[in-house]
N, C-alpha and C positions, 0 to 999 in steps of 0.2 A: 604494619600496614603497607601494601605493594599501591605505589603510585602507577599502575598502568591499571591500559583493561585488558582480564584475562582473554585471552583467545581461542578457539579450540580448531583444529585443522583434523581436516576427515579425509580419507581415500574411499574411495570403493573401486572394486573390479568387480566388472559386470562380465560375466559370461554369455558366448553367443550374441554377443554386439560388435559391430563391426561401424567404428567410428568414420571410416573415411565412406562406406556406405551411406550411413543415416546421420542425421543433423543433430544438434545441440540441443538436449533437452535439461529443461531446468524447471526445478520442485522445491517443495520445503515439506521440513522433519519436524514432527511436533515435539517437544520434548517432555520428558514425566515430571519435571519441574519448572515452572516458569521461571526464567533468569530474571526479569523485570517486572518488576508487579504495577507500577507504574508508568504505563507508556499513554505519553498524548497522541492520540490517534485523529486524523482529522474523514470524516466521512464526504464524500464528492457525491452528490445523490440527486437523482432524481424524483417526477414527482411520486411516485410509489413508495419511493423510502421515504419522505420527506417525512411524512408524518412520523414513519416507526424512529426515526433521528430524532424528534421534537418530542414523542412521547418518552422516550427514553433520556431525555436531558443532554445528547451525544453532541458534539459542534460538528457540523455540516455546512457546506457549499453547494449551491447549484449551478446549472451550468450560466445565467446569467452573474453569479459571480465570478465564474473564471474569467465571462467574456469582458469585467470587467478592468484585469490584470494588462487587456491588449497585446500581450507577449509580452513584457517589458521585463526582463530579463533581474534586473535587482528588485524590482517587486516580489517578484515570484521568488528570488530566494530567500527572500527576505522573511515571505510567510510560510515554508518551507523550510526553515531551520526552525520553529517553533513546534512543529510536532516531529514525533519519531516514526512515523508511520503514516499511508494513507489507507482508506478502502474505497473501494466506488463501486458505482451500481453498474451491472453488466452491459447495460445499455450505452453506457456513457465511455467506456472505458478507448473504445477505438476513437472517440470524438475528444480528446485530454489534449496527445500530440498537437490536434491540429488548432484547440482554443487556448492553449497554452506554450506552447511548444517542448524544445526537448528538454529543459533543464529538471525535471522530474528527474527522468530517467539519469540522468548524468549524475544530481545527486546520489542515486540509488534507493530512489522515495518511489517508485513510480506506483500505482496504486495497484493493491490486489482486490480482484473481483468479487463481487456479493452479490446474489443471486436474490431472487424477491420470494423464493421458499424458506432461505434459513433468516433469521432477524439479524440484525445490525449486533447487537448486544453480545449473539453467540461467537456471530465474526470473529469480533473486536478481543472476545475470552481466546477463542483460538490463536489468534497472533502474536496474544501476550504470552 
C-alpha cells in the first residue's frame, strides 16, 4: 500500500503559439476514468438553480449565504476544506471575489461555472 497520493505531470507543446505574445490560458481534461467517485462538491447558486439543487437533493449556497461569511477569513476556510470542489451559477461567479473574498482562489476551490442549459447533476458527473 503506497502512503502518498499518486500524481501525474503532463507537458504539452503547442505549436504556432507564441507565449510572450498571447496570455495564459487555462482548461481541464476529462479523463476516461473517474479517479474519485466520491467528491463533495458544494453548488453556489442562484435563484434559477436553486430549485434544480433542491430537486436534485445537491447542498447549495446562495448568495445571501456568502454574504453571510462577511469575508471572515477562518469561516470561510473553514467551510471550504469540507468539500473538494465548488460550482456556481454563471451569474454569480464575478460577484464570489467580491462577497467573499480571495481565499477560494488561494485554496485552489475557486468555483467552476454552470450554465442554466446543462443541469447541476450533469456538471457535478463531469468534474468527478
Amino acid at each position: 500500500k503506497r502512503n502518498f497520493t499518486e500524481t501525474v505531470e503532463l507537458q504539452v507543446n503547442l505549436k504556432n503559439y507564441d507565449a510572450k505574445r498571447d496570455k495564459r490560458f487555462a482548461g481541464t481534461v476529462a479523463l476516461p476514468h473517474p479517479t474519485r467517485t466520491k467528491l463533495d462538491i458544494m453548488c453556489i447558486v442562484d435563484e434559477a438553480h436553486k430549485s434544480d439543487a433542491q430537486a436534485n437533493d445537491l447542498p447549495f449556497i446562495d448568495v445571501e449565504g456568502l454574504k453571510k461569511f462577511k469575508k471572515n477569513k477562518k469561516v470561510i476556510k473553514k467551510w471550504a476544506k469540507k468539500y473538494d470542489g465548488f460550482i456556481a451559477s454563471d451569474s454569480l461567479i464575478r460577484q464570489i471575489p467580491r462577497l467573499i473574498g480571495p481565499q477560494l482562489n488561494k485554496m485552489g476551490k475557486f468555483p467552476s461555472p454552470a450554465s442554466h442549459d446543462v443541469p447541476l447533476a450533469d456538471k457535478i458527473d463531469e468534474l468527478r
